[in-house]
Gaussian input, Z-matrix of N, CA and C with variables (Angstrom, degrees):
# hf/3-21g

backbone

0 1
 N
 C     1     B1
 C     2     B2     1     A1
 N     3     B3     2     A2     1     D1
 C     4     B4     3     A3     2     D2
 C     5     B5     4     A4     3     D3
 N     6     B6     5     A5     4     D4
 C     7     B7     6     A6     5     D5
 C     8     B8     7     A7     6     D6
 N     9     B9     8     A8     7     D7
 C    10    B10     9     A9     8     D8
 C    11    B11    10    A10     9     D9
 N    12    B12    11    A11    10    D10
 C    13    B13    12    A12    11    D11
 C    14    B14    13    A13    12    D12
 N    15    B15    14    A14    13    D13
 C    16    B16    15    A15    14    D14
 C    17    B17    16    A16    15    D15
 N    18    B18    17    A17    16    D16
 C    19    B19    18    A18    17    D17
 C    20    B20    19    A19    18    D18
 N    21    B21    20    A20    19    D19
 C    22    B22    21    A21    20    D20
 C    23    B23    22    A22    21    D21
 N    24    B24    23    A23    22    D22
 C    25    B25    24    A24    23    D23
 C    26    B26    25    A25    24    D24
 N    27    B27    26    A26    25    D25
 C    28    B28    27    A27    26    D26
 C    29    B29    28    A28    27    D27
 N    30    B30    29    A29    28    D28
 C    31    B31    30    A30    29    D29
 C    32    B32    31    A31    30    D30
 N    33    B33    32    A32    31    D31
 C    34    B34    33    A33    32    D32
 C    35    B35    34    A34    33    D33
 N    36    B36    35    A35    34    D34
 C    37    B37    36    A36    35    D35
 C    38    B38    37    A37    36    D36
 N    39    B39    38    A38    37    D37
 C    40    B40    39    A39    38    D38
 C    41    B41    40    A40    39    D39
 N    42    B42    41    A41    40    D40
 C    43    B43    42    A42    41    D41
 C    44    B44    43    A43    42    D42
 N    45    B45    44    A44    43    D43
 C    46    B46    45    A45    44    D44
 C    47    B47    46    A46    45    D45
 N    48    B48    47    A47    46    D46
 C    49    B49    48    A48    47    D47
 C    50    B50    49    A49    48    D48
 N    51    B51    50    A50    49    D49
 C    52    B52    51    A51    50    D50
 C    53    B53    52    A52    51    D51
 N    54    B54    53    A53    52    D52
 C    55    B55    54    A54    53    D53
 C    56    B56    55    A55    54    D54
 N    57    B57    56    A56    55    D55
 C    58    B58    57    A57    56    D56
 C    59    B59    58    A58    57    D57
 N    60    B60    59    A59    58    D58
 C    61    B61    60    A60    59    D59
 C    62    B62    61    A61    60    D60
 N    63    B63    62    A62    61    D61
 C    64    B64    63    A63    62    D62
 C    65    B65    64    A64    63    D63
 N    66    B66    65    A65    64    D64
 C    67    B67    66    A66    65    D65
 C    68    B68    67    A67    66    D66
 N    69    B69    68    A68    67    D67
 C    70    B70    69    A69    68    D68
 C    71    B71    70    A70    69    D69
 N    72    B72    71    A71    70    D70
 C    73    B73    72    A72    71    D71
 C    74    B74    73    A73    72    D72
 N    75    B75    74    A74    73    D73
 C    76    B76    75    A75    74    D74
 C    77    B77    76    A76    75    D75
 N    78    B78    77    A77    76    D76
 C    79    B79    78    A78    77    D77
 C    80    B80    79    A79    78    D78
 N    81    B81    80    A80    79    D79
 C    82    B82    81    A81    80    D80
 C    83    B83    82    A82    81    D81
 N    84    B84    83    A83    82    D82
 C    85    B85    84    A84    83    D83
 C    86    B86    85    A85    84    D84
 N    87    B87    86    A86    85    D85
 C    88    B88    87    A87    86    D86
 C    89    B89    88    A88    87    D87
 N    90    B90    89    A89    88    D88
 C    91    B91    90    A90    89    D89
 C    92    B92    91    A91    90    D90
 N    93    B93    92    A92    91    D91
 C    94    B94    93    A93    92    D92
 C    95    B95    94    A94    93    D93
 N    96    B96    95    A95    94    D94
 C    97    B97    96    A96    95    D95
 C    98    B98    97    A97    96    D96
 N    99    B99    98    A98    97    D97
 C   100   B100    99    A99    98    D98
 C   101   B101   100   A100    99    D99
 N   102   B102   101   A101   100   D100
 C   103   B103   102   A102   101   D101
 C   104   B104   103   A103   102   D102
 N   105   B105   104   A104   103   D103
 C   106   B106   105   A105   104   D104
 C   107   B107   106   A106   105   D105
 N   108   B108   107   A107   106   D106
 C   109   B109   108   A108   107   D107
 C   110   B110   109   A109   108   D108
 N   111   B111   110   A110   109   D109
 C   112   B112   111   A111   110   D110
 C   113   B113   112   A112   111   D111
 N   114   B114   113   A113   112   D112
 C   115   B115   114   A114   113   D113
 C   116   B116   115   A115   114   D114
 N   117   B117   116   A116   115   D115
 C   118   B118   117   A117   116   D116
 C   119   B119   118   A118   117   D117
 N   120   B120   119   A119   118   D118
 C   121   B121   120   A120   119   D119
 C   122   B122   121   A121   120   D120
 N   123   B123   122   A122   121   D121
 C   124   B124   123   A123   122   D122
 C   125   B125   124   A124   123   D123
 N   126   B126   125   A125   124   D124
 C   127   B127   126   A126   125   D125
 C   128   B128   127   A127   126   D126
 N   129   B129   128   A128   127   D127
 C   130   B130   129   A129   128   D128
 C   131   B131   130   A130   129   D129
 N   132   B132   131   A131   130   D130
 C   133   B133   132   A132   131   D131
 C   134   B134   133   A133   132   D132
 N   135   B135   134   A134   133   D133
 C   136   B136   135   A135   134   D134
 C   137   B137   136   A136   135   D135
 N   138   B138   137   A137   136   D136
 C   139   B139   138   A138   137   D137
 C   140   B140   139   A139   138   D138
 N   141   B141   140   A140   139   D139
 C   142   B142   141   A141   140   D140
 C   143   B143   142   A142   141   D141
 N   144   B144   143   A143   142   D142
 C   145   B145   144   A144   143   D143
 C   146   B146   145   A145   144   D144
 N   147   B147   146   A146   145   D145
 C   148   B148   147   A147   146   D146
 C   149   B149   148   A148   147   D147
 N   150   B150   149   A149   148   D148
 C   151   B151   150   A150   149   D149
 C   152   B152   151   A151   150   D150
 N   153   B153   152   A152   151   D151
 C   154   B154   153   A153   152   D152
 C   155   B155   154   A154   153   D153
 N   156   B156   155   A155   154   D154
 C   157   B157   156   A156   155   D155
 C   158   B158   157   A157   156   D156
 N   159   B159   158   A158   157   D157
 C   160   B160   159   A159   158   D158
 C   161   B161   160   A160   159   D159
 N   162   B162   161   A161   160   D160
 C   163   B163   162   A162   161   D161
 C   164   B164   163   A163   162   D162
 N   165   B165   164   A164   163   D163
 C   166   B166   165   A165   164   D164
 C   167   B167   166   A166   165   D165
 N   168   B168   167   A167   166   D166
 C   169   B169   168   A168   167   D167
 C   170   B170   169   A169   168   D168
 N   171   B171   170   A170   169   D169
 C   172   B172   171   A171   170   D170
 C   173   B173   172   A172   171   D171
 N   174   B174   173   A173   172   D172
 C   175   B175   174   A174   173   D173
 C   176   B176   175   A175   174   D174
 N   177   B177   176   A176   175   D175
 C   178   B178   177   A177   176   D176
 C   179   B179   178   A178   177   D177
 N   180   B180   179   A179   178   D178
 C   181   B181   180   A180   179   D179
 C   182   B182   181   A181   180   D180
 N   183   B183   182   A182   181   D181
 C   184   B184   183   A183   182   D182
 C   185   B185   184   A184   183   D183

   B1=1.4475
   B2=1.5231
   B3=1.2359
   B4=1.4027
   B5=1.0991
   B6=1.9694
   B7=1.2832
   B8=1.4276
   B9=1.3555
   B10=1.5392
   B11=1.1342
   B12=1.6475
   B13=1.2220
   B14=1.4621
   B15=1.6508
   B16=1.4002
   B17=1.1970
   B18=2.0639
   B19=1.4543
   B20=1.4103
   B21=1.0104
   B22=1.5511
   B23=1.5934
   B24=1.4504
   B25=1.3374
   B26=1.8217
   B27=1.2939
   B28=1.7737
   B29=1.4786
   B30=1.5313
   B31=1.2116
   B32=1.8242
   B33=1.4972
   B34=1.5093
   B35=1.6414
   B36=1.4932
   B37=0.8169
   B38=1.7146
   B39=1.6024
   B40=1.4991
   B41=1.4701
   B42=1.6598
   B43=0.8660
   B44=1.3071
   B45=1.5850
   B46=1.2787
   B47=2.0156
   B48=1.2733
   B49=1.5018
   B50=1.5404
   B51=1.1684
   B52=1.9211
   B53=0.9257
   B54=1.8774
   B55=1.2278
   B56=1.6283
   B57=1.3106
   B58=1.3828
   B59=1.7295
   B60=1.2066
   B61=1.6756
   B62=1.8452
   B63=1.3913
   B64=1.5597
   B65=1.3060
   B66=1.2794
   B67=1.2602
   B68=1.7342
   B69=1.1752
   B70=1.7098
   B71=1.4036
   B72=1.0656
   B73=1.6166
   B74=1.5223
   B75=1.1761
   B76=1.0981
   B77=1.6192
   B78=1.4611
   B79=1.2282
   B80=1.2110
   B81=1.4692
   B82=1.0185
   B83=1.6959
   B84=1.0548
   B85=1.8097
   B86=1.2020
   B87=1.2648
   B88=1.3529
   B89=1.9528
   B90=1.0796
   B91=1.6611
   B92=1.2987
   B93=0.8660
   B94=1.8316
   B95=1.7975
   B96=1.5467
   B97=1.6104
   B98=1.7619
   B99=1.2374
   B100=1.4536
   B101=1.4698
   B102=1.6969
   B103=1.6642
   B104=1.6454
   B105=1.3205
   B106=1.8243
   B107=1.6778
   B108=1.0762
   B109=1.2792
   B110=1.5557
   B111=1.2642
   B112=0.9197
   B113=1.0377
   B114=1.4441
   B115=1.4566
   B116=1.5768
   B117=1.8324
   B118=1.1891
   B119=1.5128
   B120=1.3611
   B121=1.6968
   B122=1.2426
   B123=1.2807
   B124=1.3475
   B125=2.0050
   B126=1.0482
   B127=1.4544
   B128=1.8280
   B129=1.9363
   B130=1.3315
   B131=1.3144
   B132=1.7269
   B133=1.4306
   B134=1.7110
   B135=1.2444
   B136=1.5662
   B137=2.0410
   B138=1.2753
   B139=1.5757
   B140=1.1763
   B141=1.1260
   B142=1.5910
   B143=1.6114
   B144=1.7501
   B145=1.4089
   B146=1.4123
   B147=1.6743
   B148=1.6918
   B149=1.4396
   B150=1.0911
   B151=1.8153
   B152=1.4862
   B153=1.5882
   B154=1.7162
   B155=1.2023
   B156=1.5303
   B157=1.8328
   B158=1.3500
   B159=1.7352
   B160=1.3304
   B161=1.0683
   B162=0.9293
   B163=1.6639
   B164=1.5093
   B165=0.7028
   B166=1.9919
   B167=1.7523
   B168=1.4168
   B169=1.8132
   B170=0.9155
   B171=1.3797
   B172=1.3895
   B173=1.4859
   B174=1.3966
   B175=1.4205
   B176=1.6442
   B177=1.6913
   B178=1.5309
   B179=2.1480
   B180=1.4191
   B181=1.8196
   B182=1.6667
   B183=1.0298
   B184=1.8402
   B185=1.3583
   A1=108.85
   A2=127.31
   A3=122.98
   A4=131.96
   A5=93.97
   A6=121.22
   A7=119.21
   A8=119.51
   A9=119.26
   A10=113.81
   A11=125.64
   A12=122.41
   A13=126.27
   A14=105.20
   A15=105.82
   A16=89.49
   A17=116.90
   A18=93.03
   A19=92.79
   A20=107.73
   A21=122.17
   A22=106.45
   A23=123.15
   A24=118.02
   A25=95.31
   A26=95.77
   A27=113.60
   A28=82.49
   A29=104.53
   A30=134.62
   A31=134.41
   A32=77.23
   A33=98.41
   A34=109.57
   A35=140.40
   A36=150.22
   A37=77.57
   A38=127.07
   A39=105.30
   A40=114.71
   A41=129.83
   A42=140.02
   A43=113.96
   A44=108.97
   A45=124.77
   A46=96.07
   A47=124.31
   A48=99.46
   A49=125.40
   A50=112.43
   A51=114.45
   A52=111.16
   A53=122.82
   A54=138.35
   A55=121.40
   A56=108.15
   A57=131.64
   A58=105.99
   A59=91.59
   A60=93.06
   A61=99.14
   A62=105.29
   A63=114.58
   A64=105.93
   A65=152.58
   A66=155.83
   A67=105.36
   A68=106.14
   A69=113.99
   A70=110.36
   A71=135.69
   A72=139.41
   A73=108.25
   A74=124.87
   A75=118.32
   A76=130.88
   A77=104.73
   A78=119.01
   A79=130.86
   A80=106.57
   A81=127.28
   A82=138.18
   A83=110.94
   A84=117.76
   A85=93.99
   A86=150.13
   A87=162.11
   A88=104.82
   A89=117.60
   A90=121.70
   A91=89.46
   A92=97.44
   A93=122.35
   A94=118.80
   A95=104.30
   A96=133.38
   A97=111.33
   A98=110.40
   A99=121.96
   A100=142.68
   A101=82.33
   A102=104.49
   A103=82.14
   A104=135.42
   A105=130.84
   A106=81.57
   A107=145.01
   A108=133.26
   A109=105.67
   A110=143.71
   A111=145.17
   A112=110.65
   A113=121.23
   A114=133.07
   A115=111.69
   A116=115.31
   A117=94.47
   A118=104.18
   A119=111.11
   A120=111.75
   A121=113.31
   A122=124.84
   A123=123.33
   A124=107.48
   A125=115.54
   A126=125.53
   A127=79.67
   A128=106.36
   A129=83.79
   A130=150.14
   A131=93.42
   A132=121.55
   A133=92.59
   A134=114.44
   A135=113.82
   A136=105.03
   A137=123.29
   A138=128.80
   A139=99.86
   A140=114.43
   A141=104.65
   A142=116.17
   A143=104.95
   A144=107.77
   A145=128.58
   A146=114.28
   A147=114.89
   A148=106.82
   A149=133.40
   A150=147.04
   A151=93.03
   A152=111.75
   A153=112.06
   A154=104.52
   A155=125.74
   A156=135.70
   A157=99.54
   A158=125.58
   A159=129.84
   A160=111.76
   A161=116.09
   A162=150.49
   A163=115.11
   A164=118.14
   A165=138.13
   A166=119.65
   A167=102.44
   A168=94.38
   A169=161.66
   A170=138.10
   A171=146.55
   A172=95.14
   A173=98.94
   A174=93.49
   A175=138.25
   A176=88.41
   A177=102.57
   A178=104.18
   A179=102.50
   A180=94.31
   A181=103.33
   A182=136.64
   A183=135.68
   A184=95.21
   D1=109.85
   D2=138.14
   D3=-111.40
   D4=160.24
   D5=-163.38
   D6=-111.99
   D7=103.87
   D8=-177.94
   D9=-90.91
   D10=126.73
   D11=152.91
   D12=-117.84
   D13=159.29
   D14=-139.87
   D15=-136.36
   D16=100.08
   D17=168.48
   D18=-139.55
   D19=173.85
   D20=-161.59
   D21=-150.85
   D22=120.96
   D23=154.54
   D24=166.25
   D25=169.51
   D26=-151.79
   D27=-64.04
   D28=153.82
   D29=156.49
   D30=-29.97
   D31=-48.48
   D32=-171.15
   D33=-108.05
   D34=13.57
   D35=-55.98
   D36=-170.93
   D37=133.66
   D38=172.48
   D39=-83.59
   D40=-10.12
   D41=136.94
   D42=-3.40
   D43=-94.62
   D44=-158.78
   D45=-80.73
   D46=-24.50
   D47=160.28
   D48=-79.71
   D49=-15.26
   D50=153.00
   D51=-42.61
   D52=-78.47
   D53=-175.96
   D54=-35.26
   D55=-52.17
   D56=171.74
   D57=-44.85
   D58=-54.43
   D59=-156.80
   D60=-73.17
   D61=-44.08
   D62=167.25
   D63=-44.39
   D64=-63.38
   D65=-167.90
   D66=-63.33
   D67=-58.34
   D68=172.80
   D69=-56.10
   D70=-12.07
   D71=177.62
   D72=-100.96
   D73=-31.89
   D74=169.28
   D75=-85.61
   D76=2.12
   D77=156.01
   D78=-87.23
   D79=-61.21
   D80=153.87
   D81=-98.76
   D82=101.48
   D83=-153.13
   D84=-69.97
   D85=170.82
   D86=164.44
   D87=-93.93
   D88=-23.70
   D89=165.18
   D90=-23.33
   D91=145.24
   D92=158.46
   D93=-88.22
   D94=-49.41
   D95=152.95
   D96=-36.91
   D97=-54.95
   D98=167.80
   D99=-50.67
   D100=-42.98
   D101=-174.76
   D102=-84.29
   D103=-68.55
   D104=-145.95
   D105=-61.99
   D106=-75.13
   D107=-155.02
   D108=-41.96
   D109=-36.58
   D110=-138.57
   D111=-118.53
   D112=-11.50
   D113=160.17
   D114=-91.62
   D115=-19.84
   D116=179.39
   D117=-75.28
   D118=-41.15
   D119=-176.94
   D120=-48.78
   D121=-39.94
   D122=-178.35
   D123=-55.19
   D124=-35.52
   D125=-141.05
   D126=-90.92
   D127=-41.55
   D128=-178.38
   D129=-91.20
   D130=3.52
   D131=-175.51
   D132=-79.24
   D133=-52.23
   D134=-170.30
   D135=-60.35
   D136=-20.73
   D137=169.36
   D138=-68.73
   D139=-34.16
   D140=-161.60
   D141=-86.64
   D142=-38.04
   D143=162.58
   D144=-75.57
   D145=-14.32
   D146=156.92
   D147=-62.50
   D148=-71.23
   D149=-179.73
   D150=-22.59
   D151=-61.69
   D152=-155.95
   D153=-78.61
   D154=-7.87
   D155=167.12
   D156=-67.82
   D157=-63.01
   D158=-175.58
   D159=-20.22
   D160=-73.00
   D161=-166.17
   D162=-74.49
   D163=-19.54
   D164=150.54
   D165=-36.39
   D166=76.96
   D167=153.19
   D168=-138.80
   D169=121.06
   D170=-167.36
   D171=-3.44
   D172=-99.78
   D173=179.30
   D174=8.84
   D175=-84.55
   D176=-177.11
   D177=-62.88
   D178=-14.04
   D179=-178.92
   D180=-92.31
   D181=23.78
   D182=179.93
   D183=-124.40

């Protein structure tokens, strides 16, 4: 299946800074609720891959 899209319009364009900003919000939400959740996950995924380094050894990986 392909999907063509077809857009066209100036650069500078309020168009394309709507679009822009629509796309940037849906990545990144402006929530406040959104952002702290998402920093805690971040903080705990990165604990979890230090811990699983700790515990990491050569050894036991050959």
């Amino acid at each position: 299946m392909t999907i063509n899209f077809k857009f066209k319009a100036e650069r500078k364009s309020e168009r394309v800074r709507r679009l822009k900003a629509d796309l940037h919000d849906c990545f990144v939400p402006v929530s406040a609720n959104w952002r702290e959740q998402t920093t805690e996950q971040a903080i705990s995924i990165t604990q979890q891959a230090i811990d699983g380094l700790a515990t990491w050894s050569l050894a036991a990986a050959a």
